[in-house]
Structure formats: structure tokens, C-alpha cells
C-alpha positions as CSV (number, residue, x, y, z in Angstrom):
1,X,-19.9,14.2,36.0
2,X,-18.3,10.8,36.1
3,X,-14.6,10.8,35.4
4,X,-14.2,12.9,32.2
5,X,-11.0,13.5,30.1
6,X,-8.9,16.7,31.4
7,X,-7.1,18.7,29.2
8,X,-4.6,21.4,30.3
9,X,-3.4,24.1,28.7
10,X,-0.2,26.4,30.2
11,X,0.1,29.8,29.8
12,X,2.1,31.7,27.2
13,X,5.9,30.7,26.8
14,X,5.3,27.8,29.3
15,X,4.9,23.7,28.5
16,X,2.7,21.2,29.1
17,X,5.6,20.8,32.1
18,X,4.6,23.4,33.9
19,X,1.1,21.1,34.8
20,X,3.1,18.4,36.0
21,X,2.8,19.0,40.4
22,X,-1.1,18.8,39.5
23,X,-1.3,16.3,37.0
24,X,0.7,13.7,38.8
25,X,-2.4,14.3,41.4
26,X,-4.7,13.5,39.3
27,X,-3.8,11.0,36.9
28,X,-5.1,7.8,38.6
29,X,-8.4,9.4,38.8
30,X,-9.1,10.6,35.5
31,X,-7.5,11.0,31.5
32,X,-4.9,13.6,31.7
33,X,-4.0,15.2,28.4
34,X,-1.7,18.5,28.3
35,X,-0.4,19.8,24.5
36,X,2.3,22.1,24.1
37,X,0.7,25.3,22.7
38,X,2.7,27.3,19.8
39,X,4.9,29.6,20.3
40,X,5.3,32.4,18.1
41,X,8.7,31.8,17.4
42,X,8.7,32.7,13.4
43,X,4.9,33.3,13.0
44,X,2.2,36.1,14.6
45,X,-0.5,34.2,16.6
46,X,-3.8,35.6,17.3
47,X,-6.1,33.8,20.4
48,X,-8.4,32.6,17.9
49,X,-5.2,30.6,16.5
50,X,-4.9,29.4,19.9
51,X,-8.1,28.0,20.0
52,X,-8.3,26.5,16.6
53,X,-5.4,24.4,17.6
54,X,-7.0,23.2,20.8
55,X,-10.0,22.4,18.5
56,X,-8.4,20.6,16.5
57,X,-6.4,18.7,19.5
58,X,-9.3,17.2,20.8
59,X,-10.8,16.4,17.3
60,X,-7.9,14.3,16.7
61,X,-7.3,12.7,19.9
62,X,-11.1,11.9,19.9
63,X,-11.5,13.8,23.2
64,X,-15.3,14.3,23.8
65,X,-16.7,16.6,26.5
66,X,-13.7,17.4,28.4
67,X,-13.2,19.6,31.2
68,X,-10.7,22.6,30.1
69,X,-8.2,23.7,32.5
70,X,-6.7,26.9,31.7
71,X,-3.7,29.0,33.4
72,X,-3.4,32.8,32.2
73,X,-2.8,32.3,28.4
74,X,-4.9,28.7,28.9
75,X,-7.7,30.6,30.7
76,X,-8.5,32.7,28.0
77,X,-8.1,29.9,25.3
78,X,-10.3,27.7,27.6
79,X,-13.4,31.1,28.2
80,X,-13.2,31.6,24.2
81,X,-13.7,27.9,23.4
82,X,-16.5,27.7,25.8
83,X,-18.1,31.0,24.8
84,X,-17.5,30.2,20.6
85,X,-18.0,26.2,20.9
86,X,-20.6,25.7,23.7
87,X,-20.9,22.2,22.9
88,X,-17.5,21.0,23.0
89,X,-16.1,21.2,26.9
90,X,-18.5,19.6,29.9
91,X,-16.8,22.4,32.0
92,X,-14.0,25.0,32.2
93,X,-11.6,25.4,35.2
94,X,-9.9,29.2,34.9
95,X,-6.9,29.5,37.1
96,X,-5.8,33.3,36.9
97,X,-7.5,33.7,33.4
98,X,-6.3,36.6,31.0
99,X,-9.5,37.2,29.4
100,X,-10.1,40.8,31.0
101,X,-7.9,43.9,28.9
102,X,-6.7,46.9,30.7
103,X,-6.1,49.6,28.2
104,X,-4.1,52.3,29.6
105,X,-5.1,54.7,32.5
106,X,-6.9,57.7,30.7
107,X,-4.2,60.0,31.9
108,X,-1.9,58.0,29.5
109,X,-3.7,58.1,26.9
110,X,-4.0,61.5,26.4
111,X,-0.4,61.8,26.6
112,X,0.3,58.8,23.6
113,X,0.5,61.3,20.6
114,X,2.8,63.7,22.6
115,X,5.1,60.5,23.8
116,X,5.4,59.1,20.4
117,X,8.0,60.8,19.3
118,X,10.2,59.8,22.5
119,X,9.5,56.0,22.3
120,X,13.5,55.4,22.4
121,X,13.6,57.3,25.5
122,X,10.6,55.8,27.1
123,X,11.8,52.0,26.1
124,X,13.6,51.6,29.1
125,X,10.8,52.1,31.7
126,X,8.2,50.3,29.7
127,X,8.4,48.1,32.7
128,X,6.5,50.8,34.8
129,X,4.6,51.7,32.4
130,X,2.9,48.2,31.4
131,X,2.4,47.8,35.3
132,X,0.1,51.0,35.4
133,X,-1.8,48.9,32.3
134,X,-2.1,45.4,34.5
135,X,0.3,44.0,31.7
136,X,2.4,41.4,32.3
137,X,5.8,43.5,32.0
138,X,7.8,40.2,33.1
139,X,6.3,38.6,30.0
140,X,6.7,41.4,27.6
141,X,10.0,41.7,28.7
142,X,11.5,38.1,27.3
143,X,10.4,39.3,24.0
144,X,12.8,38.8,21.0
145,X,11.7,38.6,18.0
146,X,9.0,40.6,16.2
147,X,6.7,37.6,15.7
148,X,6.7,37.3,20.0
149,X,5.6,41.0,20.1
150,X,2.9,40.9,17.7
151,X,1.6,37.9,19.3
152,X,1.9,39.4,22.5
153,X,0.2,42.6,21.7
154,X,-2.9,40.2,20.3
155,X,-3.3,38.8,22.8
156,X,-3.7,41.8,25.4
157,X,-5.6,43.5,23.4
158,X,-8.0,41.0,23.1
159,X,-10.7,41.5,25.6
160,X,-13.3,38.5,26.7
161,X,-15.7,40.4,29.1
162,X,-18.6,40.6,26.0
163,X,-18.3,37.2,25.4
164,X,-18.4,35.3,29.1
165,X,-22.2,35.9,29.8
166,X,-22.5,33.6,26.9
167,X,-21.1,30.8,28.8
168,X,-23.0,28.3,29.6
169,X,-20.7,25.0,31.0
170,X,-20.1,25.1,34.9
171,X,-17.5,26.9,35.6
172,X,-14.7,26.8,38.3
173,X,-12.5,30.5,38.6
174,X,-9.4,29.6,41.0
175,X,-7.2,32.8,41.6
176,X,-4.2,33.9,43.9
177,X,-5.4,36.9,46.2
178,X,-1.7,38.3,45.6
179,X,-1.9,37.9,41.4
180,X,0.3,41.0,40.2
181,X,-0.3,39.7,36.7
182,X,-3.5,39.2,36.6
183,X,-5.2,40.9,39.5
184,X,-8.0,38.9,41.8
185,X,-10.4,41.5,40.1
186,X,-10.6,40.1,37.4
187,X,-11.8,36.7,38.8
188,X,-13.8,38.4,40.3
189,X,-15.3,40.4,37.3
190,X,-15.5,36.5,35.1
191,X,-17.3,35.0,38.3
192,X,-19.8,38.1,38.2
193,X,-20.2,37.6,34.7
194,X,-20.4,33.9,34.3
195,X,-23.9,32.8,35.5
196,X,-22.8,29.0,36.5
197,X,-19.9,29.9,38.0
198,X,-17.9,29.6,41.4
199,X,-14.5,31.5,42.7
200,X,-12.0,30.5,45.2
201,X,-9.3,32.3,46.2
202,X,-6.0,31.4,47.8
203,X,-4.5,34.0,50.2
204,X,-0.5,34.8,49.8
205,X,-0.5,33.0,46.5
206,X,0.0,34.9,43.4
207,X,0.5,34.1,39.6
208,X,1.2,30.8,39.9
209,X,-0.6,29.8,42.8
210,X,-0.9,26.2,41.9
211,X,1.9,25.6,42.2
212,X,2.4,26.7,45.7
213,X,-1.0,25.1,46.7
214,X,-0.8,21.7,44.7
215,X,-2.8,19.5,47.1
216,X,-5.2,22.8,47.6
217,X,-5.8,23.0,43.7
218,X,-5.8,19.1,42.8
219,X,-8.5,18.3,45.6
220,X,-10.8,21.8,44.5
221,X,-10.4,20.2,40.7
222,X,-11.8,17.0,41.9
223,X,-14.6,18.3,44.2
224,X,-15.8,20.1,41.7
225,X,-15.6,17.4,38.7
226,X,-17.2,15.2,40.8
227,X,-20.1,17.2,41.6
């Protein structure tokens, strides 16, 4: 794969910014593009929005066959681009991809239509309770509007695992053994389900491990673009 165009994409309420230790790294080697995703500041967004938009980036900045690098929010946008466009990205890279849902432990659930009624009460340890759920409570938490919520609940609701044996494109899954957000088992679970697919892991690294491991992540992007 000889020096294709790179396109990242952040994870949800983050910037193109938030690339900027890795991209720095890499720009002398190859083209570095990095949008700003919407935010759903005065509008509900579904993923498949998500996607559209990033179709629609490279359509009009020409972008052919790039490799899609994906954090969280950008993971799942990257998996669902590969898995309903096949022919538009040479390759994927997933770093802690949200594309696995965790509903509720079935304990829970049993309990929702006696809870309902005490929602008010409840409010103030949703923390807790998104945490038994693998949510990200941190996330949920910043929440202000009713368009943000909506979003938010799209987009954990929405759950990728029927869709990533479809994937064809090599794939690279990098993931932070500590990940509180989105646990190492689900990189796990995309790896066992993506056929042309590696995983590496980076030990006492979590959610934004890339950050902590910036020479680590730029050089495993490179090996494995260079394949």
C-alpha cells in the first residue's frame, strides 16, 4: 500500500484537534485529512448521519481509497463505512471502536417498569448505573440539550457486531488494556469477528491511549500501511 490519503475522525464531542500528537507524526509521510464531525448542537444525529457526512467528505475532497482512522465515535463511523461501502476505504484503523452495545444487565431490566416511576430519584446515580451498562457515563454526563441526548442514545443503541463479518478491507484494532469506556473486550470481540484483521494492545493505557503512546501508535499506523 504505497502512501495513501489518511483520514481521521475524533470521537464524539471532540475536534479534528484532538488527532494533532499523531498527525504531526505522520504528515511528512503521507496526506493527512481530519474534518470536524457535527455536533448535535440543535439537531438529532443518527450514526448513519455520521457516515453520510464522511461520504460525502471524501467525495468532495476527491479522496480515493483512504485508510479510515477512527477513535470511539470515529471507530464506529469508520466499521459502518467499511461494512455499508466496501469499496470506498483501502483499510480501517479502529482505536477503541464503539461499535459493540451493552444493553443493560438482565437483572436491570427486569426492574425498568418498576423504576420508571422513580426516574427523578434515580437521575442522580445514573452515573453508576450507565457504568454497570459499559456506557460512557463521563460522556452522557456533559449533556445539555435534548438534541445531545437523542444523539447520544442513537448512537449506543446502535450495535455493529452483525455487520463486521462483512468487512472485507485489512483491518488494524488498537485498544488500551485499561479502556473503562470501551472495554478491551470489545477489541477483542471486532478482531474475532473481522476475518482480515490484527489487535494490539497497550498495557496501562486507557480511553485515549494514543495519546499517552504517540510514538507507539504513529509507528504501528505506519507498519501497517506500509505492509
Amino acid at each position: 500500500m504505497a502512501s495513501p490519503s489518511m483520514v481521521f475522525l475524533h470521537g464524539w464531542a471532540g475536534s479534528s484537534a484532538s488527532w494533532a500528537p499523531i498527525t504531526e507524526r505522520l504528515k511528512l509521510k503521507f496526506s493527512i485529512f481530519a474534518p470536524n464531525l457535527p455536533y448535535p448542537e440543535n439537531q438529532t444525529l443518527t450514526l448513519n448521519n455520521y457516515c453520510q457526512f464522511v461520504v460525502e467528505y471524501l467525495k468532495s475532497n476527491k479522496i480515493k481509497n483512504p485508510v479510515l482512522i477512527g477513535h470511539s465515535l470515529g471507530g464506529a463511523i469508520a466499521t459502518q463505512i467499511a461494512s455499508d461501502y466496501p469499496h470506498l476505504p483501502g483499510a480501517i484503523i479502529l482505536l477503541s471502536s464503539a461499535s459493540i452495545r451493552h444493553r443493560l444487565p438482565k437483572p436491570w431490566r427486569s426492574l425498568q417498569p418498576l423504576i420508571s416511576p422513580f426516574k427523578s430519584i434515580l437521575r442522580p446515580f445514573r452515573h453508576q448505573i450507565l457504568k454497570l451498562a459499559h456506557l460512557d457515563a463521563s460522556d452522557y454526563e456533559i449533556l445539555n440539550t435534548k438534541s445531545e441526548k437523542d444523539t447520544f442514545r442513537n448512537l449506543i443503541h446502535h450495535d455493529q457486531t452483525p455487520f463486521l463479518s462483512k468487512i472485507s478491507c485489512p483491518t488494524l484494532i488498537l485498544w488500551g488494556e485499561n479502556d473503562t469506556s470501551t472495554f478491551l473486550s470489545d477489541g477483542q470481540k471486532i478482531h474475532s469477528l473481522i476475518k482480515n484483521s490484527t489487535l494490539k494492545t497497550f498495557p496501562n493505557s486507557g480511553h485515549f491511549f494514543y495519546l499517552d503512546n504517540q510514538q507507539e501508535v504513529a509507528q504501528a499506523i505506519t507498519d501497517f500501511v506500509k505492509k
